[in-house]
Structure formats: structure tokens, C-alpha cells
C-alpha positions as CSV (number, residue, x, y, z in Angstrom):
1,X,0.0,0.0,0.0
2,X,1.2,3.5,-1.2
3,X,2.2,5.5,2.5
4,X,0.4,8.7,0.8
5,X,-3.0,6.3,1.4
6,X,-2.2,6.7,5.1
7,X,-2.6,10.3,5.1
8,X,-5.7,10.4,2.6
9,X,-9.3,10.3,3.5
10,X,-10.7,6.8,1.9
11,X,-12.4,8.0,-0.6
12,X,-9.2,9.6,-2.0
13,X,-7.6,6.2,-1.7
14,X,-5.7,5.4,-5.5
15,X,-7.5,1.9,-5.1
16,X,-11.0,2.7,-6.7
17,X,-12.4,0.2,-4.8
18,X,-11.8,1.5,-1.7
19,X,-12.7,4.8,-2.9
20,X,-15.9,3.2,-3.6
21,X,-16.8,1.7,-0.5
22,X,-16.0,5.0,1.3
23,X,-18.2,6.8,-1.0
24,X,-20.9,5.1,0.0
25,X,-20.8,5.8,3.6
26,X,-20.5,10.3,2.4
27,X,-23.6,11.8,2.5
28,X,-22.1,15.7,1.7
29,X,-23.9,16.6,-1.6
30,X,-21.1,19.3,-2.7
31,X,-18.3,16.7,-1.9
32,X,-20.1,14.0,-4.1
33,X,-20.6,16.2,-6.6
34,X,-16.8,17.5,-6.2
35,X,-15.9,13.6,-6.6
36,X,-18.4,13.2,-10.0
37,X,-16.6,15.8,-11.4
38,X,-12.9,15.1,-10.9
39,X,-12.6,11.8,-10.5
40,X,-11.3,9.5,-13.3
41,X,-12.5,6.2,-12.7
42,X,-15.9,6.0,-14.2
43,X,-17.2,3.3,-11.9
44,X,-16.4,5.7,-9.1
45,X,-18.4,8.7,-10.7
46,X,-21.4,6.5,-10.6
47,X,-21.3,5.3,-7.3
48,X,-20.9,9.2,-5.9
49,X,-23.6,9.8,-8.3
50,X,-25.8,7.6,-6.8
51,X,-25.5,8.9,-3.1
52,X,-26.6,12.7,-4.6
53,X,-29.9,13.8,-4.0
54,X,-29.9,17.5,-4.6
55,X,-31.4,18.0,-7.8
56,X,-29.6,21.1,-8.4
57,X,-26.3,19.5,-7.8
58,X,-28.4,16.9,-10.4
59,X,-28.8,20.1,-12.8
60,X,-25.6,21.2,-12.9
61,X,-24.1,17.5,-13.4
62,X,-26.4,17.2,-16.3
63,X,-25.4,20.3,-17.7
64,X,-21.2,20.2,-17.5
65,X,-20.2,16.8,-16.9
66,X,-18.2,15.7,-19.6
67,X,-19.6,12.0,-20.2
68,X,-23.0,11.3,-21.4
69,X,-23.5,8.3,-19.4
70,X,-23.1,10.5,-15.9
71,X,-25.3,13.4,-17.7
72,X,-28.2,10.9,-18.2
73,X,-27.8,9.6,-15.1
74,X,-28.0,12.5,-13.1
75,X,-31.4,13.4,-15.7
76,X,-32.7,10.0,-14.6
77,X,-32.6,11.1,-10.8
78,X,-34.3,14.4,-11.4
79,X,-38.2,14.7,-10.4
80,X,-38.3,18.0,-10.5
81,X,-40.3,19.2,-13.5
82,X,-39.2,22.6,-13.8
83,X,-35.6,21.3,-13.4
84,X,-36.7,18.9,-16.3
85,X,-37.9,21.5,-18.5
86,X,-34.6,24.3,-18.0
87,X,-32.7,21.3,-19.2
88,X,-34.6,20.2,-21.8
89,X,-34.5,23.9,-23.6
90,X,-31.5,25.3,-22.2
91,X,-28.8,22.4,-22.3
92,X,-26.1,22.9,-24.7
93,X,-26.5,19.0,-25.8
94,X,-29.1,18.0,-28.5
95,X,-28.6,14.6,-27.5
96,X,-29.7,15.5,-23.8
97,X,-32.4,17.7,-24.9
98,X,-34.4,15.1,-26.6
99,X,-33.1,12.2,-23.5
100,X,-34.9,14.9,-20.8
101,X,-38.0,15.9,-23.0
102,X,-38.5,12.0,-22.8
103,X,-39.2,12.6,-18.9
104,X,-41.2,15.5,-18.8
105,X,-45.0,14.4,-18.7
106,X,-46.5,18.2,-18.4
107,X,-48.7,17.8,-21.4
108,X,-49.2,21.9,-21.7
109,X,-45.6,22.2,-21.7
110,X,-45.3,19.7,-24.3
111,X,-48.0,20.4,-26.6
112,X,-46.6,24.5,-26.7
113,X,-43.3,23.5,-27.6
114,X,-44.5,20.9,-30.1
115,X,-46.6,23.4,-31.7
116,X,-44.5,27.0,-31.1
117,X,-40.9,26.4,-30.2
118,X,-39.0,27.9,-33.1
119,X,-36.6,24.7,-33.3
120,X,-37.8,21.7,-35.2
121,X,-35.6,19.4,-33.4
122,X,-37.1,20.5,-30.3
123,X,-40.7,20.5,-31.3
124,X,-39.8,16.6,-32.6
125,X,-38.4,15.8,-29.2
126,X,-41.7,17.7,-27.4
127,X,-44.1,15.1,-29.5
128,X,-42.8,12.0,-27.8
129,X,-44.6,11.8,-24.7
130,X,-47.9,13.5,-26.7
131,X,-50.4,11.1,-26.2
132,X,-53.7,13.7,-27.8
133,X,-54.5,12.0,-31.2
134,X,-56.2,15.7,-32.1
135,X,-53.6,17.2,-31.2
136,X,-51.1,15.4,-33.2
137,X,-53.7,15.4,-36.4
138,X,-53.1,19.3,-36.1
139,X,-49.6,18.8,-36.2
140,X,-49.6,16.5,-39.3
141,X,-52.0,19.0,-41.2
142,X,-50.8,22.6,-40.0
143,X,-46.8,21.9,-39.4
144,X,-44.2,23.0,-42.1
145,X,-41.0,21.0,-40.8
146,X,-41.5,17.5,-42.6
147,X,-39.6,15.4,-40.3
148,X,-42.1,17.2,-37.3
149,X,-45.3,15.9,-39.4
150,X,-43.9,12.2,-39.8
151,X,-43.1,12.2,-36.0
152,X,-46.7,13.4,-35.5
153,X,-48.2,10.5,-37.9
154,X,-46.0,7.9,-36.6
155,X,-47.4,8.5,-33.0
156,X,-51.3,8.5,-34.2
157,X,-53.4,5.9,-32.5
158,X,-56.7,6.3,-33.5
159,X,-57.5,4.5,-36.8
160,X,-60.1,7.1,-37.8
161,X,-57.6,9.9,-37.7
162,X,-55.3,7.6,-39.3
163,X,-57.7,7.2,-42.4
164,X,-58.0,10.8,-43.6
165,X,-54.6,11.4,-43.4
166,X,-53.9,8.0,-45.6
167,X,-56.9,9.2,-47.9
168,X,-56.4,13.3,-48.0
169,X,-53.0,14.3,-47.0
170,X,-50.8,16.1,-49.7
171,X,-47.3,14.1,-48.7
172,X,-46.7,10.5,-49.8
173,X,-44.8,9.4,-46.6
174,X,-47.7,10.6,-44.7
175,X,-50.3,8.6,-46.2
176,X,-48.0,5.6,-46.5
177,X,-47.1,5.6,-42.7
178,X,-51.2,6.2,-41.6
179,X,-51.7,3.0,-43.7
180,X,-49.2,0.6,-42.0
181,X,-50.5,1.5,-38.5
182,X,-53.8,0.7,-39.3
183,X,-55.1,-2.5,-38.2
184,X,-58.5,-2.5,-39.1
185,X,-59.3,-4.4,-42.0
186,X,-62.7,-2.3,-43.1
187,X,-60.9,0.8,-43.0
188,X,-57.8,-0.8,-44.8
189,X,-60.5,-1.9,-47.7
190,X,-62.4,1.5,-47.7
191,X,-58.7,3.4,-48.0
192,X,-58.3,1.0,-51.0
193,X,-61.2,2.1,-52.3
194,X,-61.0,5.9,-51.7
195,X,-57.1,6.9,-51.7
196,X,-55.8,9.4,-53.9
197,X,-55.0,6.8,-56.7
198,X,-58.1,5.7,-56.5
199,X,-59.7,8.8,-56.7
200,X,-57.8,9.9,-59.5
201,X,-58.8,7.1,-61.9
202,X,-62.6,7.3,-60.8
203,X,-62.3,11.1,-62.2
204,X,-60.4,10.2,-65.3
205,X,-62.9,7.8,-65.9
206,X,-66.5,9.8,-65.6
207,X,-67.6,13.0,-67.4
208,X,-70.2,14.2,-64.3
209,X,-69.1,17.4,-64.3
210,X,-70.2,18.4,-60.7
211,X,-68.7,15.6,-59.6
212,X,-65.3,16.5,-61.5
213,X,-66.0,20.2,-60.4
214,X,-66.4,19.9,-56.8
215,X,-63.0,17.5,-56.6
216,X,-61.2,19.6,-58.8
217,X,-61.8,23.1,-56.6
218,X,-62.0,20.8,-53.5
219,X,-59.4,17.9,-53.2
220,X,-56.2,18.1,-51.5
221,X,-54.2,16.3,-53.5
222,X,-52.4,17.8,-56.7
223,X,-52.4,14.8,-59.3
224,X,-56.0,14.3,-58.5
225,X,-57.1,17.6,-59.3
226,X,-55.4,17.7,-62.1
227,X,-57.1,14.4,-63.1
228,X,-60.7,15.9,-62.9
229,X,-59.8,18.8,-64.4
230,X,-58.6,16.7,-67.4
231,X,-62.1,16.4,-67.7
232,X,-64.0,19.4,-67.4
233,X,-65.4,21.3,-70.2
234,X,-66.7,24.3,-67.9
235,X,-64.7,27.1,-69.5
236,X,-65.4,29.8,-67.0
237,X,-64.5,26.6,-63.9
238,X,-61.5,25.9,-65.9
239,X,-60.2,29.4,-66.2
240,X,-61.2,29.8,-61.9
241,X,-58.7,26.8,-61.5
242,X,-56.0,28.0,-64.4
243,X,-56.2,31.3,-62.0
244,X,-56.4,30.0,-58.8
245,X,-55.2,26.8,-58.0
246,X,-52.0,26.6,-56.0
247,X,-50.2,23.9,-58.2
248,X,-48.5,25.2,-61.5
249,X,-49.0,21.8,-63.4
250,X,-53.0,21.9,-62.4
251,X,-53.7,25.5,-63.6
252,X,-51.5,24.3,-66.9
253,X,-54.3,21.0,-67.4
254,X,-57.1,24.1,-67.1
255,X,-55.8,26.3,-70.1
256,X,-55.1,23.0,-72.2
257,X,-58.3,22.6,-71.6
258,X,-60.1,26.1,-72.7
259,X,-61.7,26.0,-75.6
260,X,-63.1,29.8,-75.3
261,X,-61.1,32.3,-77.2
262,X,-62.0,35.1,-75.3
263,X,-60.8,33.3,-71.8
264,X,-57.5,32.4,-73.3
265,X,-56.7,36.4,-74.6
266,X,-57.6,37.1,-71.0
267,X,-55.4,34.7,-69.3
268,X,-52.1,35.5,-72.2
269,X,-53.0,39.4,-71.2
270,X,-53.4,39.1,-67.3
271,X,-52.0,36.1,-66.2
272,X,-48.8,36.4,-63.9
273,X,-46.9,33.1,-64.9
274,X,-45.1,33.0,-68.0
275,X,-45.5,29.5,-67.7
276,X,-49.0,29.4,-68.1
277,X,-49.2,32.4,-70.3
278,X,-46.9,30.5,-72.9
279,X,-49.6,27.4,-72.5
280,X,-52.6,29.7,-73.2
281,X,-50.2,31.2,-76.2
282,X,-50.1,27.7,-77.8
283,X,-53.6,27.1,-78.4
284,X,-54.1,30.8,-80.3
285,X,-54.5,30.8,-84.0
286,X,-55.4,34.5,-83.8
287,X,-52.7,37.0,-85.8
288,X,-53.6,40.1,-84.2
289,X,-52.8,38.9,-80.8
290,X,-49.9,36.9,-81.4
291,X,-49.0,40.4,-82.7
292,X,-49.7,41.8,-78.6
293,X,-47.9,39.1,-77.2
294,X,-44.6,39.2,-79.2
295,X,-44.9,43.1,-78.8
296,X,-46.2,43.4,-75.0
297,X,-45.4,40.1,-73.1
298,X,-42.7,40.5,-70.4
299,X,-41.4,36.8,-71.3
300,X,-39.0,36.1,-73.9
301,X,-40.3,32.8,-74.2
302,X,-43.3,33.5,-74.4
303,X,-42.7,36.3,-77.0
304,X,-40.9,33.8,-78.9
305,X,-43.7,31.5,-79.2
306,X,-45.9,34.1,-80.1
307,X,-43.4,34.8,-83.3
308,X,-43.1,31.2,-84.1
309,X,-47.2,31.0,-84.4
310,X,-47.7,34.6,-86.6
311,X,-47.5,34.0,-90.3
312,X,-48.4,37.6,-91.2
313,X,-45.1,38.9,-93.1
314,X,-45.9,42.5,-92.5
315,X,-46.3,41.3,-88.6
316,X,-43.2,39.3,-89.1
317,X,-40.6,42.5,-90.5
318,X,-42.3,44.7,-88.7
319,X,-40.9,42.7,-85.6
320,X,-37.4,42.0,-87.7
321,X,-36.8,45.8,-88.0
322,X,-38.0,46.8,-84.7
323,X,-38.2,45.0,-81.7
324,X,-35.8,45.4,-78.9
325,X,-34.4,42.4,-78.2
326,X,-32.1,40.9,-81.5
327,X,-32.7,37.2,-80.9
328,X,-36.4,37.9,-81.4
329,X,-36.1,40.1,-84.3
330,X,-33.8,37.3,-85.8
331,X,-36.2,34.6,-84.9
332,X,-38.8,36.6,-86.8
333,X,-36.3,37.6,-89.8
334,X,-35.6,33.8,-90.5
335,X,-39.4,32.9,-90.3
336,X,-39.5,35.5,-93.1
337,X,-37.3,34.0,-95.2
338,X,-37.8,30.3,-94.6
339,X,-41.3,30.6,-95.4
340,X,-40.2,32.2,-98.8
341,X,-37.7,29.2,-99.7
């Protein structure tokens, strides 16, 4: 035995498992917590760990201590909620963050954070001990963080929740996880019959037009709208949607499908997408306003198109001579002269 363990209280002994054994007869919390932090056996840092009851000695373990393990640990001994929930924001260590938010059981507190906290790792770690299957419904519909809304789904218990997010909701992974965690064989067979794919090839397939209406202004889902719309021959309903829908490919599907003239010189004159202004500018025949557009339109694309469709010469030089931009006066010059070879 060293002779500097003479002159050493036990529990600074250099055999750890002496120091052990004395640790467990110390009962001062500042002198454990001295011993957690600066001893270097970790077998001895537990056992000190163990004897601490202060659960702001606990805190600050939790927050400084340089080894997860003994940062858990001390979490694990904590009963205090509002030590809980300082850690659980505050600490400087994701990984510690999401272990203590798996402790707290203050719903409110969980359920704010979930829906407000400006940190989407934070509002993930606030859903798991959310047990409210409204609540998390809100989540799935209203959230913009992706990896939030799959957490949400994923934790969904009730099977009727679970059915209109498999049936309505805009995001694939969404739907697909609702479906797997239903049980229920009805609602399995009435998801089969009523999910967006299904939907879609029931409105490719009729011609009831307030049917195709109603789901093409109504329904959630993109590709299905677009799939009723396909078959809508309401020109003033068409040109609502080209207008108005939030999805570029369904308001496109809407001007192929105007068949009034009048409509179409309205959208090419007023409509703020190029994109769908150049669709609209494809189905025109008329010389006088393919004449506006290559003259007016803000898009060069669209212009372009414009000049590609007029066949009027005059039109033609006219643009050749004068417009402002030389690729479109060369791209009406060599329509000029290729019509004459």
C-alpha cells in the first residue's frame, strides 16, 4: 500500500475500490458532486452519483459533466419538472435535450413546444410523450417542418384519424405511414377504395361534371385535381382553376383545356406566370394577338412562341426591323425568309 493512502481520506484512496466503499458511507452533496466531477474512474463517478440527492447538484451535473452516461444519469434522478424542462431547452446538448424531454409528462408544456418552439428538433423531441390524437392530427395537417409531421403521424393511435390522413393528406410518406399502422381491416378496404390513386382514376374515368367540379376546386391532393380537371369542359370553372389553383402543373391542365377564345386572350393578357401564359399562347390561332404578345409580353419565351405561331409577313418584318431584343427580331427575320424558300 502506497504510505500517501495513510494520510488520505478513503475515498481519495488510488485503489478505486476502496474509494468506492467509502463513498458510500459520504452523504455531503457538494463533496459528491466534487468527486463526480474530478474523479477519473468512471465506476467511481457513478457510485458518488448515486448517493446525490440535490437536484440542483443533479442540474448542474447534467449540464457540465463531460460524459453522457453520468449526464443521463444525473437526468434520470431528477423529479423536479421545472428542473426537467430548463434542461430540456436550455442544455447545450441535443442529444440530452431530446433524453430529458422524454421525462417530462407536463402535457401543456409539451404540446406549446411541439406546436410554437422555433426549433424543429425541439418540437420533434416535445411530441414524444404527446399522447392527444387531435392534437397530433393538427400537427400532421398545420406543421411545415417534414420530419415534425412524420413524428406526429407515426405516434397516431386512433384508426379514424389515421384514415383521412392516408386518404387526403398532400405528402406520400404521410399517407403511407397512416396506412401501415392501421389494423382494421374495413378501413384498410375502404382506404383501397377511396385513396388518392383511386380517386384519380374514378375522375379520369367519368364525365359528371359536378362531380369533377367539386373535386377539382376541392381535393387536397395535386395529381387528382389535375385528373378531374382533365375532364372538365366548364370554360369559365376551368379558367377559376387555371387562375387560382395553388399547383402550376394543375392551372397548366385548365388552359389545355379552354376552348373559349375570349378566356384564353384574358389569361395571355393578365396572367402572372409566364409559364402558363406561354400554355394559353399555344392554343391561339389569332394574328392580331400573337402580334400583342410578341410586342407586350414581359417573357422572352413566351414572345418567342408568339413569333413562331404569326405568319403575317408585315407582322413578321415589322418585328425583324423593330423589336428590342435581336434574338427575337432574328427569330422573326428567319421565319420570313424560310417561309419564302
Amino acid at each position: 500500500m502506497s504510505i500517501m493512502n495513510i494520510f488520505k481520506p478513503k475515498y481519495k484512496h488510488s485503489n478505486p475500490d476502496v474509494r468506492c466503499e467509502a463513498i458510500k458511507e459520504l452523504n455531503d452533496q457538494e463533496l459528491l458532486e466534487k468527486i463526480v466531477l474530478d474523479d477519473e474512474d468512471i465506476t467511481v463517478e457513478q457510485t458518488a452519483l448515486e448517493k446525490i440527492t440535490d437536484e440542483t447538484i443533479l442540474k448542474n451535473l447534467a449540464d457540465t459533466h463531460h460524459l453522457m452516461v453520468i449526464r443521463e444519469n444525473a437526468i434520470n434522478k431528477i423529479s423536479n419538472e421545472s428542473i426537467l424542462k430548463d434542461i430540456a431547452l436550455n442544455n447545450d446538448s441535443d442529444p440530452i435535450k431530446e433524453f430529458t424531454f422524454k421525462k417530462i409528462t407536463d402535457e401543456t408544456f409539451l404540446e406549446d413546444n411541439a406546436k410554437n418552439n422555433p426549433k424543429s428538433k425541439i418540437r420533434i423531441y416535445a411530441l414524444y410523450n404527446i399522447t392527444d390524437n387531435n392534437f397530433l392530427e393538427e400537427i400532421v395537417q398545420n406543421e411545415k417542418d417534414w420530419g415534425v409531421r412524420t413524428v406526429a403521424v407515426k405516434k397516431i393511435t386512433d384508426e379514424k384519424i389515421l384514415y383521412d390522413i392516408a386518404c387526403f393528406n398532400p405528402q406520400d410518406n404521410l399517407r403511407e405511414i397512416a396506412i401501415k399502422n392501421i389494423s382494421d381491416e374495413d378501413i384498410l378496404k375502404k382506404i383501397e377504395e377511396n385513396n388518392p390513386i383511386a380517386r384519380k382514376e374514378k375522375y379520369q374515368k367519368t364525365t359528371n361534371q359536378e362531380i369533377l367540379i367539386n373535386e377539382a376546386l376541392n381535393d387536397p391532393i395535386d395529381f387528382v385535381r389535375e385528373a378531374a380537371v382533365e375532364n372538365i369542359t366548364d370554360n369559365n370553372t376551368l379558367k377559376k382553376i387555371a387562375e387560382n389553383d395553388s399547383d402550376i402543373n394543375v392551372q397548366k391542365t385548365a388552359v389545355r383545356q379552354i376552348k373559349d377564345d375570349d378566356i384564353l386572350e384574358n389569361i395571355i393578357k393578365n396572367h402572372p406566370s409566364e409559364i402558363i401564359r406561354l400554355v394559353a399562347v399555344k392554343k391561339i390561332d389569332d394574328e392580331e394577338l400573337l402580334e400583342y404578345v410578341a410586342e407586350n409580353d414581359t417573357a422572352y419565351n413566351v414572345r418567342e412562341e408568339a413569333i413562331k405561331k404569326i405568319n403575317n409577313e408585315e407582322i413578321l418584318e415589322k418585328i425583324s426591323e423593330n423589336d428590342s431584343n435581336w434574338l427575337l427580331r432574328m427569330e422573326a427575320y428567319e421565319k420570313i425568309h424560310n417561309e419564302k424558300k
